[in-house]
N, C-alpha and C positions, 0 to 999 in steps of 0.2 A: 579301506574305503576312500582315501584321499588320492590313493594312487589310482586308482578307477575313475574314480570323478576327473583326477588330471590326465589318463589317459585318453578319456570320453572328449573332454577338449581338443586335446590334440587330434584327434580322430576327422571331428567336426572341422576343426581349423583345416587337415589338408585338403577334405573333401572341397572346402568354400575355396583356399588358395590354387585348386585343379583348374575350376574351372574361371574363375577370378583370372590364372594367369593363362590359362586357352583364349580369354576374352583380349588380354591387353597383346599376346601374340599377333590376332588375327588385326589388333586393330594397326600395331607396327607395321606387318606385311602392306598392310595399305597406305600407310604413309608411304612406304619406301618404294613403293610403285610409282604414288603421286610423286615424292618428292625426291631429287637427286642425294646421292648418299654422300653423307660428310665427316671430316676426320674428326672421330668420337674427343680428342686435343683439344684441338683447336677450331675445329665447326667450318674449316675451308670446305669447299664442295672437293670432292674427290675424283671426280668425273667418273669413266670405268674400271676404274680400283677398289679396292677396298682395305683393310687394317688402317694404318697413320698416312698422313702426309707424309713426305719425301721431309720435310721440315723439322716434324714431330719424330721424326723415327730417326734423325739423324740427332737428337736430344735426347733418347730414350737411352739407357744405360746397361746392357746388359750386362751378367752377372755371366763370366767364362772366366777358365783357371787361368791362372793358378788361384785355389782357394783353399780354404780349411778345412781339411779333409769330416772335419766332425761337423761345424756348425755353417761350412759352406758360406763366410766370409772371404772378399776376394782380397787377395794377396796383392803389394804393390811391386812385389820381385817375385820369380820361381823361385823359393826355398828347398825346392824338389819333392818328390812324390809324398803323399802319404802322412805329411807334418799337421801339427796343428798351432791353429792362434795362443796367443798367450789367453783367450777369455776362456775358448775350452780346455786349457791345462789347470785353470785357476778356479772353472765352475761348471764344471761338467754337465751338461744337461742329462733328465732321463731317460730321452731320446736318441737314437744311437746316430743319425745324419741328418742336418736339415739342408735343404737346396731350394734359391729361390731362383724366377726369372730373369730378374730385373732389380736393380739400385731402389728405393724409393725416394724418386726427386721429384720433380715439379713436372712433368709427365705421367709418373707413374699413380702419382697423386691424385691428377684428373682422372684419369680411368678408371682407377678404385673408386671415386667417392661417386662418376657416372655410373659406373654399375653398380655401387654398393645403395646408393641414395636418390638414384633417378630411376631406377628401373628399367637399365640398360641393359639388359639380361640378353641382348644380341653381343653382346662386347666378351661373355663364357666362351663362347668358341675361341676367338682370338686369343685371349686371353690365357686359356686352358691348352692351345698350343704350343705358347712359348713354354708354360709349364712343363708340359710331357717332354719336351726339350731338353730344356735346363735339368728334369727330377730321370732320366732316364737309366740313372742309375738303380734311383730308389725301384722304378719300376719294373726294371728287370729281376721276374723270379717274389716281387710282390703276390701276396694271395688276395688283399682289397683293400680298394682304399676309405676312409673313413672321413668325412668330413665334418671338421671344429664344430658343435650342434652350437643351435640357439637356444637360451630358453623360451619356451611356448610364446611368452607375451611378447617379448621382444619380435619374436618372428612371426605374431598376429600383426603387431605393428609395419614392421617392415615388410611383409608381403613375402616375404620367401628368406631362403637361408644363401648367401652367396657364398660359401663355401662349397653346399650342394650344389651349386649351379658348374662351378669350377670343376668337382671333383667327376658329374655326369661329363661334361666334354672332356675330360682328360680319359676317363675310361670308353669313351669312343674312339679315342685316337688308339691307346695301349691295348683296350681288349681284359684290362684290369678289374673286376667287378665293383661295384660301389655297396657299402655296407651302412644303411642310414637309419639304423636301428640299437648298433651296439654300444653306443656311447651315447650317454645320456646329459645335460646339463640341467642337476637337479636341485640347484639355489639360480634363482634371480641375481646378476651382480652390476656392479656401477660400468659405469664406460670406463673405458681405460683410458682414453686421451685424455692428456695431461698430467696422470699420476708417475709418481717416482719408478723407477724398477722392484724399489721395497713394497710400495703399495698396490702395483700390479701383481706381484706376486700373493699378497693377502687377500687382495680381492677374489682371486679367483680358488682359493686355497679351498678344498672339498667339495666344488661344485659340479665335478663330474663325477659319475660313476657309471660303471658296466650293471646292466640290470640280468640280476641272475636268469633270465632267460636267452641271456645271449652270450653269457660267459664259455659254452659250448664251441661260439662261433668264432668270440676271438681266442681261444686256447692253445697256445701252439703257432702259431699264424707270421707271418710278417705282415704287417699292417703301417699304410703309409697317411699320416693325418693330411688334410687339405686345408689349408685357409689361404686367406686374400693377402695377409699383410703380416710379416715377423719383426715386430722390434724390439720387446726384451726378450721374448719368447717364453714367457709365462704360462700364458695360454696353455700351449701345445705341451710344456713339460709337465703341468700338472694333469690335459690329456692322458698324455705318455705313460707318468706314473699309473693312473687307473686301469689304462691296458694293461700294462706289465703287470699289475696287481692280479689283475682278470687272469692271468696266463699266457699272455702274448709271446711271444718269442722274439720277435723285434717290432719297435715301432720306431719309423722316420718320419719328417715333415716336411711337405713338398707348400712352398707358397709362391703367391706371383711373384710379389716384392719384399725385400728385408731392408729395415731402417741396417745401413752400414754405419756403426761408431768412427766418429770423427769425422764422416764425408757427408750423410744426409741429413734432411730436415728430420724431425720427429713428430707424431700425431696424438 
């Protein structure tokens, strides 16, 4: 009964969020007709450009090899092919690759919290390019991608899921399909900004699972997780786990940005 009632919500919630975000679409397009388009950064006008300022984008940090072949940490030398960091020989995730776009620094920063908190859901495309980019590994020979769910209330609140936003333009670019049904987030948990790596990890401990009507879908599968932001990477290894549980055959995790140990800020 409880799972009906909480399905019936969720039902209702995307129905209102369709057309809720059909509405704040049309009302952007209108802005951006009236108003000149500006760098999502730092708010300069952009004149007939679009993505960053020349400014912003010479700040932005991408994430290119040499890196850690497993948790896709960049490397500050070529150690040559194939090596991994001391943090995946010491704590293996359940995740078999993660790859992200970008550094999380004080660029990457703005565009996550623009699009995650302003409802800058024009900044997915962008955004979800670099990704296909940077994860092009993961995507080759991937069967769909999965993106990090919300719980219900969290994602009444916030108006949408931006990992769904990420993981739809990234399977526009790849041709990858998007699977936004087989994982489920079925505990309520805390924010995770500012808890330890220990508490991150507790917090999110059993709150996913595959709902036996979908265990069919990911059984077998390469399945590649999508979120915005990796910095203990809890999140996606207790996802991980629940695939694998499910019968996945591989799961990886494609994000924009990953907190880098010792070089970035953390959220």
């Amino acid at each position: 009964m409880d799972e009906a009632v909480t399905a019936g919500k969720e039902k209702g919630f995307a129905r209102f969020a369709k057309v809720r975000g059909n509405l704040r679409g049309a009302l952007r397009l209108a802005l951006d007709v009236a108003l000149p388009p500006l760098c999502p950064s730092c708010r300069e006008p952009l004149g007939d450009g679009t993505g960053l300022c020349a400014a912003c984008w010479s700040k932005l940090s991408l994430i290119e090899p040499p890196y850690c072949a497993r948790l896709g940490i960049p490397f500050v030398y070529d150690p040559g092919p194939g090596l991994l960091s001391m943090e995946a020989i010491a704590n293996p995730p359940a995740y078999d690759r993660a790859r992200a776009a970008v550094r999380y620094d004080d660029i990457a920063r703005t565009l996550v919290h623009r699009f995650k908190y302003h409802d800058r859901l024009d900044l997915a495309p962008l955004m979800g390019r670099w990704m296909a980019r940077a994860g092009h590994e993961l995507l080759d020979g991937a069967d769909a991608l999965l993106p990090v769910p919300l719980h219900w209330r969290r994602q009444w609140a916030r108006r949408f899921n931006q990992s769904a936003a990420l993981a739809n333009a990234i399977s526009a670019l790849s041709g990858v399909p998007v699977v936004h049904d087989a994982l489920k987030r079925v505990r309520a948990t805390h924010q995770q900004v500012g808890l330890s790596k220990a508490d991150r990890a507790g917090n999110v401990q059993g709150a996913f699972r595959v709902p036996g009507e979908a265990k069919a879908t990911v059984a077998g599968r390469r399945l590649v997780l999508v979120d915005d932001v990796l910095t203990s990477g809890a999140t996606v290894d207790t996802c991980a786990r629940a695939l694998l549980r499910a019968g996945a055959a591989h799961a990886d995790v494609l994000v924009f940005a990953r907190v880098v140990p010792g070089g970035a800020r953390t959220i």
